[in-house]
N, C-alpha and C positions, 0 to 999 in steps of 0.2 A: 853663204860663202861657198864657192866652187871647189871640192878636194880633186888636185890633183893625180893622185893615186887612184887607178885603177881598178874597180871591182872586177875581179874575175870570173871569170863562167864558162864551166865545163859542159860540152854536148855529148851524150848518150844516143848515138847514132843520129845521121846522116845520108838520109832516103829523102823520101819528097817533102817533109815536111821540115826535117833539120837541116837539109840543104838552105830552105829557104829560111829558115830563121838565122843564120849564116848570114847569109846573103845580105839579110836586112840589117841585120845589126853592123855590118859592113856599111853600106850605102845608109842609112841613117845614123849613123854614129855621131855626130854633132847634136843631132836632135835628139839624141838617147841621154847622151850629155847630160842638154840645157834639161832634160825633163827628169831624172834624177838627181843629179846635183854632184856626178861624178862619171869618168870616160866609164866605159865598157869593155874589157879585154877581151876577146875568144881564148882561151887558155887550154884548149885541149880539146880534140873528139875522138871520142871511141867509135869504130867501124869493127864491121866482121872482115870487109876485103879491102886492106889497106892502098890496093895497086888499083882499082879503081881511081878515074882521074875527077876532081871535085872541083870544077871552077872557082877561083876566089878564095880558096882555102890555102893558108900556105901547109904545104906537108912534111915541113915538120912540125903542125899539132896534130897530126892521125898517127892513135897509136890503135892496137887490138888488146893492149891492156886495160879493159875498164875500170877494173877492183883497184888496179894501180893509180888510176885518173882522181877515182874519188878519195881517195885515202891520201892525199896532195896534202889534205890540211892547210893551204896556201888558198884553193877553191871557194870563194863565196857563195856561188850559187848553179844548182847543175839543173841541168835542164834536161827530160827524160823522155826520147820520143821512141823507143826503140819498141815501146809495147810488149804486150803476152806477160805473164805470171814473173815467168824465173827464165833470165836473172834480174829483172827488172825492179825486184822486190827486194833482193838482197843488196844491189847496188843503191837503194834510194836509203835503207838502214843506215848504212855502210856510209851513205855521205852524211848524213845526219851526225851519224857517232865521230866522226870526222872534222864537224863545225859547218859543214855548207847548208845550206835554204835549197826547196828544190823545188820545180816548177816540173808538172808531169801533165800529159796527155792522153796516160794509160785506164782505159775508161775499166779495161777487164780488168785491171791490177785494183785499183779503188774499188770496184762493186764486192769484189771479192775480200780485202783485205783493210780497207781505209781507214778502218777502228784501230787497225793496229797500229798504221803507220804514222796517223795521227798521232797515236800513245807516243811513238817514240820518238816526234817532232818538238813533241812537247815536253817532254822528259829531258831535250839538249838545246830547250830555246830555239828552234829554227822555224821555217814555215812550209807548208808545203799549199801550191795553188796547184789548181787544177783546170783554169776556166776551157781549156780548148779538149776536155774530157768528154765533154756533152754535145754540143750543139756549133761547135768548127768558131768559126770567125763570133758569130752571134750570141752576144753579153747576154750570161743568162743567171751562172752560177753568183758572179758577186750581185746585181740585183736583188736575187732570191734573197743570198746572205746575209745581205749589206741595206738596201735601199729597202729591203722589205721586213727589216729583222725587227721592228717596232708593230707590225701588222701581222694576223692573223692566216696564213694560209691553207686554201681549204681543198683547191685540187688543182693540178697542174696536169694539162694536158696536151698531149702535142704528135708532132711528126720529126723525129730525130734522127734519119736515115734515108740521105736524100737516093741511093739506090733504089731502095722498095719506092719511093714516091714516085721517082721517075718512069719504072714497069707498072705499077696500079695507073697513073697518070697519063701512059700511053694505051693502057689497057680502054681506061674510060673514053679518051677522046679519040680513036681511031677504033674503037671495036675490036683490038688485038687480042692474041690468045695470051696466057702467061707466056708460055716459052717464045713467042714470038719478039713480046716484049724485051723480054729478058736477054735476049740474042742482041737485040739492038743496043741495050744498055751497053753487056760485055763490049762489043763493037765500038760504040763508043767512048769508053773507058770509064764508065761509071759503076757497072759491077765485075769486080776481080774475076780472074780465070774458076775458080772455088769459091758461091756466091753465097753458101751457106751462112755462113757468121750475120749476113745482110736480112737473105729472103726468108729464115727460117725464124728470125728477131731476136738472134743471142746480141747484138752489138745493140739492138734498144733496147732489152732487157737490162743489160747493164748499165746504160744511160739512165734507166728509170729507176733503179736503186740508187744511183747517189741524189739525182733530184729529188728522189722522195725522204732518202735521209737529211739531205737541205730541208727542203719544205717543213718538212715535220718534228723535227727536230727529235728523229729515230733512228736510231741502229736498223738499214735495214742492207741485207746482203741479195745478192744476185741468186743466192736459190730463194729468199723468198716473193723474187717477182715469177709471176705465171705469163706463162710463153706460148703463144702461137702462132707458126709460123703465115706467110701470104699466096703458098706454094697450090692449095686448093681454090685461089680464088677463081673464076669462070667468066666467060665473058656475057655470059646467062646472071651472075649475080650483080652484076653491071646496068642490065638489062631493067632486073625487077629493082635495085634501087632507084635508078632512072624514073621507075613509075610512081617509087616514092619521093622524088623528086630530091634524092641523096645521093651523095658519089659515095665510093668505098677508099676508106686510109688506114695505113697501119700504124694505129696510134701506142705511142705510151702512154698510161691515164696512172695517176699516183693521187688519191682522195684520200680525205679525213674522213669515215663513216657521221652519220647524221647525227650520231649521240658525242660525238669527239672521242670518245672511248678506244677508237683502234683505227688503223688505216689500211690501205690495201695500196698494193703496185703490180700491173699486169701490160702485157703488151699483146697487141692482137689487131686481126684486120674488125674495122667497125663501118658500117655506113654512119655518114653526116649531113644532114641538110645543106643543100648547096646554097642557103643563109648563114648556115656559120662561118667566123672568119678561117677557118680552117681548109676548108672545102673549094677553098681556092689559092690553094700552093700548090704551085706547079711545075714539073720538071723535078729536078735534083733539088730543090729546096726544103729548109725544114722549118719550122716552123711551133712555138710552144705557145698555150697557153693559158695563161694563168689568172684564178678567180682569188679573192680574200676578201676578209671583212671590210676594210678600211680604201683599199683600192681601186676595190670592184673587179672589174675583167683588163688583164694585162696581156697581150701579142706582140711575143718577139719574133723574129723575121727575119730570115735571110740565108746566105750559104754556110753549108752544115759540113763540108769535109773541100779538102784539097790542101794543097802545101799551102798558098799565099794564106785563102782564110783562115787556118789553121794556125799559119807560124802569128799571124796577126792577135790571134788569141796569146798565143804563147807569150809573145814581147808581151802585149799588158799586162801578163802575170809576172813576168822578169823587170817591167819597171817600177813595180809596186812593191815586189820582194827587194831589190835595191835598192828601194827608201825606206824599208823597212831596216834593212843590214845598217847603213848607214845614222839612224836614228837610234839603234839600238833596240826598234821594236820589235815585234811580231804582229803580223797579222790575224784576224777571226782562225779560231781553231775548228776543229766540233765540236758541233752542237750537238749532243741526245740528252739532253736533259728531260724531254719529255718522254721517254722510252713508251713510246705506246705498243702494244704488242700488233704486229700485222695480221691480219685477217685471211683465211684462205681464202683463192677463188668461189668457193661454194656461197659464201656469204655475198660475193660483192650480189647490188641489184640494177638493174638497167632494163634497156628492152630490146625484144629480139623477133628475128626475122627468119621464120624454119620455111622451107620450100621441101614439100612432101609430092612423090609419085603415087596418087593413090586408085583404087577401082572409080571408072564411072557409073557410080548406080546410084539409087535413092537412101538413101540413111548415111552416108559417109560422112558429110559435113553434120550429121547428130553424133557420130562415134569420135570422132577426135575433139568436138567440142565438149564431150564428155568427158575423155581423160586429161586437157587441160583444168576442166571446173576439179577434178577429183584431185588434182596436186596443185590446186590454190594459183593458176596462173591465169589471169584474167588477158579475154580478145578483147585486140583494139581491133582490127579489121580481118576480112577475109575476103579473098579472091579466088575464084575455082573455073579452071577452061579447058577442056579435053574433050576427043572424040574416038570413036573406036572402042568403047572400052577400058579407057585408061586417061588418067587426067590428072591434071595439077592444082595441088593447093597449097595458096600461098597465105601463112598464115602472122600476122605481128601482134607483138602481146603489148598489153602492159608492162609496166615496171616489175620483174621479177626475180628471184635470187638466182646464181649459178645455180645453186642444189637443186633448186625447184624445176627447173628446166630440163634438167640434166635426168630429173626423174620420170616427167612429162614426156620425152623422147622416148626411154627408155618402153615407157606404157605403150607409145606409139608405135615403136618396131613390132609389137606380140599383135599385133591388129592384121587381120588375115586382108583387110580390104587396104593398108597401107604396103605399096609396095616397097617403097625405100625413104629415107632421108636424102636430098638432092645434098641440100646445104643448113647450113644455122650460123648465122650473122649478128653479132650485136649492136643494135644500134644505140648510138652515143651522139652527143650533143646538145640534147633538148634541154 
């Protein structure tokens, strides 16, 4: 039976992304309806510049009060796209302690803080969804949660930042520099005026802490994912994946260690065999995916940021929290039941790709295969070409720990016949 009475729902800004969730809730409004089982009201948006003109919006719901918005009590469900820490963090409390359910897109506010706000979702019955936190339009977070919560997950791995893919992406297929790349992106409107949060992986870092706390059913926060940025990549490291017949992406990787014992969450540029399904996302796209017991290998797919796919995520979480409001339910809370403790970088193991400038003489390729054998890190291949005096070696291991590698360099620089470290590459995929 259809209730006539209105579920309300208050917007927390009004940018590109709550413009368009506006919008929709506007022009689908019958269909928002029939697929909850009651109308939708917009009941209010908070704005920082109220005289800004908002299409479709009537203005008298923009106020610059938000504390005032949410504390309505009247409010069912607020919806939070205004991003950053604070106030974003005191305003989702605030509606909680208030009675409203909230729908948030704030990937920093969650990596950082989600344990807590969880706590006090649950502490006053509400719900808090996240799905357009992660990966924009592309259903990823309830899968995980939801469709997968009977199965095993062992590592999730992906490209959740269609910026960087876009610059690495032009990088590979036209031979560009970084900065070249990166110019075209800005130009285009894919990476902001200030592209840090993007090309240096704070925005996948914290994408890969709340995946990994899904997945794992762990507490894990945004300092303990390890971070590095795609600012050093070359179009020389392009070059020699190409001969390994890899491209290079900046992945999030979030694994259960081999013993089950502890997990790890890091983000970083990696070459991938241009066999995995990964290795062919292109453009602004992003791309996860995901291995378990029981499912085997899962590829979600599609666009990772902009208003429409964005606000698309958002209604999904807004019409599943309004059959929640309405039934009286709540939805999956968190999960860390399993509190496995996270693993430093030094532990994770993979394999890797060091490009050294070293002397051309006879014994060189015996002295650096020396200080790999002496810190336990086994070659797979090697490749050596230089003239003049000076030459290149290209060397790929086996499977080996951060620590171990990190120490193997370290041997490396004291070598009078090694002139420099070019680069070091993790390769990931296999």
């Amino acid at each position: 039976m259809m209730r006539t009475r209105p579920l309300k729902v208050a917007l927390l800004g009004c940018g590109v992304v709550g413009s368009e969730v506006a919008r929709i809730m506007t022009t689908h409004a019958d269909d928002l309806t029939a697929r909850i089982g009651a109308p939708v009201e917009l009941a209010g948006v908070a704005v920082r510049r109220p005289d800004r003109v908002r299409e479709g919006i009537d203005p008298a719901l923009i106020t610059t009060d938000a504390t005032a918005l949410v504390k309505r009590g009247d409010i069912d469900v607020i919806v939070e796209v205004i991003g950053g820490i604070e106030p974003a963090r005191s305003l989702i409390t605030t509606a909680f302690e208030h009675g409203a359910s909230v729908v948030s897109a704030n990937k920093a506010l969650l990596a950082q803080d989600g344990a807590a706000l969880h706590a006090v979702a649950e502490q006053h019955g509400k719900d808090l969804y996240y799905e357009a936190a992660v990966a924009g339009a592309i259903p990823l977070i309830r899968p995980v949660r939801e469709s997968l919560a009977g199965d095993k997950i062992n590592r999730v791995m992906g490209i959740v930042n269609g910026t960087t893919n876009f610059i690495l992406d032009k990088m590979d297929s036209t031979g560009a520099g970084y900065q070249e790349a990166l110019d075209e992106a800005t130009a285009l409107g894919y990476a902001e005026a200030d592209p840090t949060a993007d090309v240096e992986g704070f925005d996948a870092a914290a994408k890969a802490a709340i995946l990994a706390g899904i997945a794992f059913h762990t507490r894990v926060r945004l300092d303990d994912v390890y971070r590095e940025g795609m600012t050093e990549v070359t179009a020389a490291d392009f070059a020699s994946a190409k001969e390994m017949g890899c491209t290079i992406k900046l992945l999030a990787i979030c694994e259960r260690a081999a013993d089950g014992a502890s997990v790890t969450a890091r983000v970083h540029p990696a070459m991938i065999p241009l066999s995995h399904p990964l290795a062919s996302v292109r453009g602004a796209y992003n791309a996860v995916f995901v291995e378990s017991d029981a499912a085997g290998q899962l590829m979600f797919y599609g666009p990772g940021a902009g208003g429409s796919p964005t606000a698309s995520a958002v209604l999904g979480d807004l019409v599943a929290v309004c059959r929640n409001r309405l039934s009286g339910a709540t939805g999956p809370g968190e999960s860390a039941y399993a509190a496995l403790p996270v693993s430093p970088m030094g532990d994770v193991v993979t394999r890797y790709h060091i490009s050294l400038d070293v002397a051309d003489k006879p014994g060189v390729l015996a002295q650096v295969a020396t200080v790999f054998a002496e810190h336990g890190v086994s070659i797979d291949t090697v490749r050596q070409s230089g003239k003049d005096g000076e030459a290149s070696l290209v060397v790929v291991t086996h499977r080996a720990s951060d620590a171990a590698l990190t120490g193997t360099v370290e041997a490396l620089r004291k070598l009078d016949t090694v002139r420099g470290v070019a680069s070091i590459m993790r390769v990931e995929g296999e």
